[in-house]
Backbone bond lengths (Angstrom), bond angles and torsions (degrees), N, CA, C in turn:
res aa  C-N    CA-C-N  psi(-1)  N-CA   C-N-CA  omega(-1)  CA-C   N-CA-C  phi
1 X - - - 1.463 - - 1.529 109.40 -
2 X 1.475 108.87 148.46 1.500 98.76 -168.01 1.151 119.75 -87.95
3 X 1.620 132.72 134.57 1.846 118.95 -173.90 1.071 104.00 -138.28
4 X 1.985 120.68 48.76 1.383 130.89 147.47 1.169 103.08 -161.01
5 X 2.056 84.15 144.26 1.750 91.41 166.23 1.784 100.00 -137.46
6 X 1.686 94.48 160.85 1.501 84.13 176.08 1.348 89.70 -149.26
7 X 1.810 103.29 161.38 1.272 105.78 -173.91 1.655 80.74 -137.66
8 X 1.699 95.78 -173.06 1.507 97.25 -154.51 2.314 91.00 -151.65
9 X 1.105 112.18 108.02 1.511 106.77 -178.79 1.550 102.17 -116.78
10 X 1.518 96.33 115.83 1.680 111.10 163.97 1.408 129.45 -138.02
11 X 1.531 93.77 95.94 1.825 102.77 172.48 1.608 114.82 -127.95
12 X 1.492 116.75 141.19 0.806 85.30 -164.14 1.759 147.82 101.69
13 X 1.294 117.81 -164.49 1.632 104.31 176.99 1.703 88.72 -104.40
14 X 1.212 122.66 20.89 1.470 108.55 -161.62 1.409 83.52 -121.31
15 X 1.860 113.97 153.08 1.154 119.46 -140.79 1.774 92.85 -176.78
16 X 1.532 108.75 59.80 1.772 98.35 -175.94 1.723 106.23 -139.29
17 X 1.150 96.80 141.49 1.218 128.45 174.48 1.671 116.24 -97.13
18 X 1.952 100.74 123.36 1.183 105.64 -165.32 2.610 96.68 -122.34
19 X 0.968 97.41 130.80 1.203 121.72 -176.49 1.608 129.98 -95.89
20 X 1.272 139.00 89.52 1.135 123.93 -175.76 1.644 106.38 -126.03
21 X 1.117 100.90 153.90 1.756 108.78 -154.47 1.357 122.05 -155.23
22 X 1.145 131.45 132.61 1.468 117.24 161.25 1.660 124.65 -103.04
23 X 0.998 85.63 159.44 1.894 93.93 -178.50 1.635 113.31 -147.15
24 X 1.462 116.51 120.19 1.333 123.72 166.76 1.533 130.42 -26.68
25 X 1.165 112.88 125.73 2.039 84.76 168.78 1.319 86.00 -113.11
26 X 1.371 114.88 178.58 1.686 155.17 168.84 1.823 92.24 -42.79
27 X 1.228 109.51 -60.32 1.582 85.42 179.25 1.229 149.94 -96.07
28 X 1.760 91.24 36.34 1.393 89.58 172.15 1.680 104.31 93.36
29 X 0.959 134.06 -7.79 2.128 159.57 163.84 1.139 85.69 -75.43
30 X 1.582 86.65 138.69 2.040 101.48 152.15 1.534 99.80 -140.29
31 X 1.420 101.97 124.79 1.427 150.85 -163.68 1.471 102.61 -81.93
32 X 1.067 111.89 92.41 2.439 99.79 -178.86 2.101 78.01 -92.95
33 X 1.454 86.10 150.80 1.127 121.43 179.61 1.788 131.49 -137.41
34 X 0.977 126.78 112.47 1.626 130.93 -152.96 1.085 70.59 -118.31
35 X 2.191 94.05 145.76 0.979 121.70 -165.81 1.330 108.35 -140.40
36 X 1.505 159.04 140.60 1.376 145.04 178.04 1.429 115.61 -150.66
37 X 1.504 112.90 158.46 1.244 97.57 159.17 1.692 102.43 162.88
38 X 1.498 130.38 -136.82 1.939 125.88 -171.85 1.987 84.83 -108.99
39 X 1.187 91.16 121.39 1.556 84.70 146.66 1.362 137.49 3.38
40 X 1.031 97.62 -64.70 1.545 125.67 -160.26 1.594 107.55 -95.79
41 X 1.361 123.94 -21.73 1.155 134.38 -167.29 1.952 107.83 -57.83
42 X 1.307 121.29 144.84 1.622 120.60 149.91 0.965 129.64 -84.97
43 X 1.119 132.95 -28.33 1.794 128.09 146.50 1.401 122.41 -111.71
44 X 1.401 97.72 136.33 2.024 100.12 -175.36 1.582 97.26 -86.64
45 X 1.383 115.15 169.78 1.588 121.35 158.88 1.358 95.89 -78.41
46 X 1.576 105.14 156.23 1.293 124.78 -178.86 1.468 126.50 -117.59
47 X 1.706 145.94 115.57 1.574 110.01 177.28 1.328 78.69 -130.91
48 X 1.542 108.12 163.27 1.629 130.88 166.26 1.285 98.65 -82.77
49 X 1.435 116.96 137.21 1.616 110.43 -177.67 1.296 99.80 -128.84
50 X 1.195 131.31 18.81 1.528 143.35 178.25 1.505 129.19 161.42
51 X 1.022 112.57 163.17 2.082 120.29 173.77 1.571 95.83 -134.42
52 X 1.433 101.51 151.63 1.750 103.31 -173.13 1.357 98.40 -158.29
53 X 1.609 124.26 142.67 1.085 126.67 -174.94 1.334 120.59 -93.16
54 X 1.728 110.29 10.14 1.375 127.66 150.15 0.934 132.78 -122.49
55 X 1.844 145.12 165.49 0.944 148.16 131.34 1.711 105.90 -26.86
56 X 0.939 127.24 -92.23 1.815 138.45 -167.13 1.535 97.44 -51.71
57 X 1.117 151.46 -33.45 1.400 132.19 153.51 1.518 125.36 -64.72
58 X 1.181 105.33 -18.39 1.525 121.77 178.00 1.543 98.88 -67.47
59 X 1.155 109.52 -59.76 1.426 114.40 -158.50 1.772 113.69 -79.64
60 X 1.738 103.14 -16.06 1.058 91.28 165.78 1.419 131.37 -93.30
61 X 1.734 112.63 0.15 1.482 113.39 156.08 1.058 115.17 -72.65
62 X 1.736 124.82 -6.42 1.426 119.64 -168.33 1.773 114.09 -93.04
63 X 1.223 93.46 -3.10 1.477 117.20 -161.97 1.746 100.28 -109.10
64 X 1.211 105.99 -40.42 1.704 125.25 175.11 1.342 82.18 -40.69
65 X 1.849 112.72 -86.48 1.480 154.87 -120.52 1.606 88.23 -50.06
66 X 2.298 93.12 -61.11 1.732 104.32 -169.12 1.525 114.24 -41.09
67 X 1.556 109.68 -46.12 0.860 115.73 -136.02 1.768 103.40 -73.86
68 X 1.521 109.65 -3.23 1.520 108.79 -179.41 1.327 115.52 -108.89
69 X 1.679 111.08 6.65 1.332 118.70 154.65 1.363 134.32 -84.67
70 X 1.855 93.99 -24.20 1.444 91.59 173.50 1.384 109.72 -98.26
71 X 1.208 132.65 28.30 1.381 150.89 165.52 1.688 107.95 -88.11
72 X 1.038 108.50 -47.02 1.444 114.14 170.74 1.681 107.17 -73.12
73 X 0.798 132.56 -26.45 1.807 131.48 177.39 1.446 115.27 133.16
74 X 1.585 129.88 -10.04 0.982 138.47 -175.05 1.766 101.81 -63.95
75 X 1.146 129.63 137.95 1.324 154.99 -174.98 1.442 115.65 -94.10
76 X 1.428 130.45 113.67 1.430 136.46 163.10 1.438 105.09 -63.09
77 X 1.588 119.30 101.67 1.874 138.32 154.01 1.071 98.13 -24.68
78 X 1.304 141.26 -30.76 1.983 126.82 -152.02 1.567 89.00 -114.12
79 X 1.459 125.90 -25.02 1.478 106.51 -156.90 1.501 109.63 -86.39
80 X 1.471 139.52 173.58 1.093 116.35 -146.41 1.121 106.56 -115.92
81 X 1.725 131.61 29.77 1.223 137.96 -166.48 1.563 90.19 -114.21
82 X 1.004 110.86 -6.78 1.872 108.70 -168.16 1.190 110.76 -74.38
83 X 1.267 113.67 133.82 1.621 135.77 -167.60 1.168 104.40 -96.86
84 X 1.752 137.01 -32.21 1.156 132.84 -108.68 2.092 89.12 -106.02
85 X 1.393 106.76 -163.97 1.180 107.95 176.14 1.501 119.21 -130.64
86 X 1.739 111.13 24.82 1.106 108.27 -157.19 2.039 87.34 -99.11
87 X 1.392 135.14 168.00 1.070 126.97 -166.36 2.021 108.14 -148.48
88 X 0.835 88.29 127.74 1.648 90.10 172.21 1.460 126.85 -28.25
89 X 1.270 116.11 -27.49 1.337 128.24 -169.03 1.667 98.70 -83.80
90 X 1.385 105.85 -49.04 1.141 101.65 -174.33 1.552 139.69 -73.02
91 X 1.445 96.86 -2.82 1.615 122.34 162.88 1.479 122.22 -74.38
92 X 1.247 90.39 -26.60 1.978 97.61 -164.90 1.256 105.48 -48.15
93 X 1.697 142.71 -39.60 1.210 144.64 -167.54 1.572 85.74 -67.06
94 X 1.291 116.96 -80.89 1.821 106.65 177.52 1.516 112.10 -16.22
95 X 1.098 133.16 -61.65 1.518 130.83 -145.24 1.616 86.99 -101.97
96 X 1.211 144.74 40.13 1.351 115.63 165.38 1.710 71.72 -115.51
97 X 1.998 85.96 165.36 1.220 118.26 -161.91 1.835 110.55 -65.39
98 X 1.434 91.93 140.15 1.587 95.58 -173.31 1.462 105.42 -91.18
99 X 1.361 107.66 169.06 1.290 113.76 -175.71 1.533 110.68 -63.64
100 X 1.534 136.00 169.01 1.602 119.70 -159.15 1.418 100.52 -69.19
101 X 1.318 109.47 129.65 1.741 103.98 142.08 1.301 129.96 -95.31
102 X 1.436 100.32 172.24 1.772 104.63 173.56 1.303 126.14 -33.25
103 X 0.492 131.10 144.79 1.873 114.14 153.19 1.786 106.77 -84.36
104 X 1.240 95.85 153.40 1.754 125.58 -144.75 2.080 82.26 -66.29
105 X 1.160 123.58 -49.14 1.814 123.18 166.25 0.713 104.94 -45.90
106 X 1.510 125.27 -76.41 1.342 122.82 -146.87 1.560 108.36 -50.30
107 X 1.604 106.69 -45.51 1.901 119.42 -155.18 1.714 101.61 -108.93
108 X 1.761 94.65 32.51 1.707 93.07 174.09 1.558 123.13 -61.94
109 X 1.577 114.74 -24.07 1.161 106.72 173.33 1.547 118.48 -69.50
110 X 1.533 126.65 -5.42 1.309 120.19 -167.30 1.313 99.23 -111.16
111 X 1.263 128.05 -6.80 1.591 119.99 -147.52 1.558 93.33 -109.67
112 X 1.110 109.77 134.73 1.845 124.00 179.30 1.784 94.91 -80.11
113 X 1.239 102.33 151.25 1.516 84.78 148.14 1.548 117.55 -128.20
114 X 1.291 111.93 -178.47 1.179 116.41 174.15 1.815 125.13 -7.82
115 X 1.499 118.39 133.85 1.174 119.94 171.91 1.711 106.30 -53.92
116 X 1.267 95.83 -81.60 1.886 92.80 -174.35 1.391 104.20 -54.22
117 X 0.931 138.46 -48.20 1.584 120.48 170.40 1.669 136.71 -33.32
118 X 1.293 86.70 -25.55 1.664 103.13 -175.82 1.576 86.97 -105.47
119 X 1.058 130.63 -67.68 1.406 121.91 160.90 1.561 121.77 14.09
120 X 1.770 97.11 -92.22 1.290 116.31 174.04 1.996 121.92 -44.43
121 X 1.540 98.88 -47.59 1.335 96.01 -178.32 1.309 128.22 -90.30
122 X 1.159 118.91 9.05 1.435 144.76 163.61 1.746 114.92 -82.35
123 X 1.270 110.75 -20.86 1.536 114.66 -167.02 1.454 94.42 -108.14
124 X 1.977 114.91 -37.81 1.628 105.36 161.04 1.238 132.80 -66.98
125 X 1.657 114.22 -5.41 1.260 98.11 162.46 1.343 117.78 -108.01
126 X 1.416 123.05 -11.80 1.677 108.01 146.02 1.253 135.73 -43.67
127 X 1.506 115.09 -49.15 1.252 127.68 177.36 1.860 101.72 -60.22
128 X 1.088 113.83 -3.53 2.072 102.65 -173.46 1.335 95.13 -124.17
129 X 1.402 124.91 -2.78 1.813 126.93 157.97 1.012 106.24 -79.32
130 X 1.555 132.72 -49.23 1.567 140.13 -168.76 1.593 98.07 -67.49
131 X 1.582 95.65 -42.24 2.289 82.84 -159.32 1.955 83.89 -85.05
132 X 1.289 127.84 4.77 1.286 113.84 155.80 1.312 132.65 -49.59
133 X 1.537 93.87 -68.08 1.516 122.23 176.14 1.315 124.33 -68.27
134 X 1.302 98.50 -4.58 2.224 104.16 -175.88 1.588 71.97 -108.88
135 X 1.181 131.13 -5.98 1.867 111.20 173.04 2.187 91.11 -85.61
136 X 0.880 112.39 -70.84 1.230 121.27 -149.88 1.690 103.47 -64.78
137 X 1.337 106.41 -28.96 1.806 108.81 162.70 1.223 119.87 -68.71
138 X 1.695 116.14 -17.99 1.386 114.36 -178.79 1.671 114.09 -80.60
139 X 1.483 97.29 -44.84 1.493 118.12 174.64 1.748 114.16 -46.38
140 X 0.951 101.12 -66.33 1.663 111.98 156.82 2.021 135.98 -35.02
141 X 1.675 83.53 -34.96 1.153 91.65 167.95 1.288 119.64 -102.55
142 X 1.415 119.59 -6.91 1.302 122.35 -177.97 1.601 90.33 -76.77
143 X 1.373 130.96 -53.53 1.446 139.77 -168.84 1.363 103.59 -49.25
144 X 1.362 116.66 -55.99 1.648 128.45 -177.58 1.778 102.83 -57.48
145 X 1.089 127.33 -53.22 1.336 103.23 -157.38 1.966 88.78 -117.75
146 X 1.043 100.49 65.25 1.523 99.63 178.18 1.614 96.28 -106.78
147 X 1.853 91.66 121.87 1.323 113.60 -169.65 1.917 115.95 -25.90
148 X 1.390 89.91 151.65 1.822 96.39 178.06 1.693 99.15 50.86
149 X 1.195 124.35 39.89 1.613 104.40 153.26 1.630 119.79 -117.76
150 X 1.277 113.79 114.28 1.636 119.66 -176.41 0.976 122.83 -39.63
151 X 1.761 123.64 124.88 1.342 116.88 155.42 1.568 128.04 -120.27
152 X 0.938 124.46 -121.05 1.580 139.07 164.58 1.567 111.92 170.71
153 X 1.348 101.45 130.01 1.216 121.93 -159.02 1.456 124.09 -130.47
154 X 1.524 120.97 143.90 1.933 94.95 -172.36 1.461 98.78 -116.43
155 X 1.190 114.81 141.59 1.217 112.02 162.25 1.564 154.08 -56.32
156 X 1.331 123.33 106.41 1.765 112.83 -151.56 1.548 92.19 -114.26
157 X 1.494 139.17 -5.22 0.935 132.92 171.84 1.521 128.71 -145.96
158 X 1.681 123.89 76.53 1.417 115.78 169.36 1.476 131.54 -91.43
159 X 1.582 107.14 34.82 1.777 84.36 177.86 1.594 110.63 -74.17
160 X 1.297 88.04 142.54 1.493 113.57 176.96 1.692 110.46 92.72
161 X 0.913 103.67 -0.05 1.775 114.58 -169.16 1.727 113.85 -118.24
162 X 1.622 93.11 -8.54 1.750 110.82 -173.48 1.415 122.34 -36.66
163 X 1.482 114.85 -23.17 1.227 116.42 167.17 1.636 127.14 -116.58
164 X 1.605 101.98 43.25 1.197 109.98 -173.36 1.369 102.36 -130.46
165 X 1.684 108.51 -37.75 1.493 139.36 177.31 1.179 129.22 -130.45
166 X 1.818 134.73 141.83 1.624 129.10 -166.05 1.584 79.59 -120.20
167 X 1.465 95.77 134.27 1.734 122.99 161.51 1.830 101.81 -35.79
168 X 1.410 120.59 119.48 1.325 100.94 167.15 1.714 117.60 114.99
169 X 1.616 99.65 -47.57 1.316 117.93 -164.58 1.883 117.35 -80.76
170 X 1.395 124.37 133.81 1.525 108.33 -153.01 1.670 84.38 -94.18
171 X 1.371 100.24 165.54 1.757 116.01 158.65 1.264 115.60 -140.08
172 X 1.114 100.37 171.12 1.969 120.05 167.82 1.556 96.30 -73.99
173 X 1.383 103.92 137.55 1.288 104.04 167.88 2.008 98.26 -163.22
174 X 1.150 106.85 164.64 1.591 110.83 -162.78 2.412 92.46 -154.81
175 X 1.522 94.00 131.95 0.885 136.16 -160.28 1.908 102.31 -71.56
176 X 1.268 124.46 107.07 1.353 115.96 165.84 1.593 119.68 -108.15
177 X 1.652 95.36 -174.21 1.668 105.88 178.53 1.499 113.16 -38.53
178 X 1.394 129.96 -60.92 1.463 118.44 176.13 1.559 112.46 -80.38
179 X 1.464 95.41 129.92 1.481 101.69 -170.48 1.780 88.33 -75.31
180 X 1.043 156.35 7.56 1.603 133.87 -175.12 2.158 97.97 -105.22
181 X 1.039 89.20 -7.56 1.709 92.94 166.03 1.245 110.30 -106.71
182 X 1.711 103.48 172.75 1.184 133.95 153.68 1.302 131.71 -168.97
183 X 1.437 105.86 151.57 1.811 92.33 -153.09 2.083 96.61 -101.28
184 X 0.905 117.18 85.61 1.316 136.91 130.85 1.267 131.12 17.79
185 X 1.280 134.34 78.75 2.042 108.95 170.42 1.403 108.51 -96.61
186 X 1.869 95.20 116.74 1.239 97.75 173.75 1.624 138.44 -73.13
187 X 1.030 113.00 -150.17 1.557 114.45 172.66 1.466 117.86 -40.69
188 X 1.708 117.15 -55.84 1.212 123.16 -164.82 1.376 117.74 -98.44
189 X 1.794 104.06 12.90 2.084 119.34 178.82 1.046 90.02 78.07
190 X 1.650 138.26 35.60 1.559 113.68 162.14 1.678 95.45 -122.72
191 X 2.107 89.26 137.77 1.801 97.94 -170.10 1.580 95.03 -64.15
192 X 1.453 116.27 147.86 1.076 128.91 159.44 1.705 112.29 -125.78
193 X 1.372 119.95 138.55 1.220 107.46 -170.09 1.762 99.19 -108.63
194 X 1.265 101.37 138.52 1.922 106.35 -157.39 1.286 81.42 -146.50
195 X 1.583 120.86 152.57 1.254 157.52 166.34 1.879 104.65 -55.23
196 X 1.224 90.77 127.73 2.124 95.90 -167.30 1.272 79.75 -73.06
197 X 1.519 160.03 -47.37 1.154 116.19 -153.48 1.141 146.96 -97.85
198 X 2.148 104.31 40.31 1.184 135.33 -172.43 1.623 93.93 -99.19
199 X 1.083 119.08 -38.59 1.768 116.41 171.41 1.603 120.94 -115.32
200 X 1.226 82.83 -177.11 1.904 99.10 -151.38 1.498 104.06 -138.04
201 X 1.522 120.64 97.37 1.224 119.95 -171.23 1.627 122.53 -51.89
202 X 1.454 110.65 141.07 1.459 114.70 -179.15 1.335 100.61 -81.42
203 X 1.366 134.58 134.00 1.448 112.54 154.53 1.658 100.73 -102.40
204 X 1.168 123.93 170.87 1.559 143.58 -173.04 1.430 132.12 -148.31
């Protein structure tokens, strides 16, 4: 079963080779390990990007991992569209076994994880701040325009209403069941009920 992949990105003055791999530990864990760095380099950077209590889960973070490098432009060495000149052989020093690491528990405070992983759970907790705040803006607005409560309001939009309302000019107006109305006293003290988003509350 396979427990490396490498891809190879060259545009440019940029020229790097990215490595992901698995390796056994002692207990029976398999450890995927991302690897990066110049071509040309003698030591890559290293991060643990997981522990798995299988082979076949192993390999499918290893397959995850590739798969967001070659999203960025980086090139799979084995696949058969590859142009490049970088060669299997010449990785092998990369992929032999590193000295022990942590295990992925033990060294959870050091270990990043995954790009799209952090990705994803970074955008779920935006998305539960936002549907927070569309809770607590709603609440607020339910309070604000809770039917029959007085305001005064100026007018920023009468076409078609020009002789009911002057551009500018404030009124009495009081808050009903549909929050997209409001019933209005116009020019001559008679309520008219008009769409709120012709005025713009005064506060005082």
């Amino acid at each position: 079963m396979e427990r490396h992949k490498i891809a190879h990105f060259e545009r440019g003055t940029s020229n790097k080779v990215y490595i992901v791999c698995i390796r056994e530990l002692p207990n029976s864990k398999f450890q995927v390990l991302g690897k990066w760095g110049r071509r040309d380099c003698q030591t890559m950077q290293l991060m643990v990007k997981g522990e798995f209590d299988s082979l076949a889960e192993a390999q499918q973070e290893m397959t995850s991992l590739f798969r967001v490098q070659t999203r960025k432009g980086y090139v799979d060495i084995e696949s058969a569209g590859y142009t490049g000149d970088v060669a299997l052989v010449d990785m092998e020093r990369h992929m032999e076994a590193e000295p022990s690491m942590p295990s992925f528990v033990a060294s959870r405070k050091k270990v990043r994880i995954d790009d799209e992983e952090l990705v994803r759970r970074r955008a779920e907790e935006r998305l539960a701040e936002l549907k927070a705040a569309k809770e607590r803006r709603e609440e607020e607005e339910a309070k604000r325009f809770k039917s029959g409560r007085k305001l005064v309001v100026k007018c920023i939009n009468n076409l078609g209403l020009e002789h009911l309302f002057e551009m500018g000019s404030e009124y009495n107006a009081v808050t009903i069941d549909d929050r997209e109305m409001l019933m209005v006293a116009d020019m001559t003290g008679m309520d008219v009920e008009v769409f709120a988003e012709r005025f713009h509350e005064v506060f005082k």
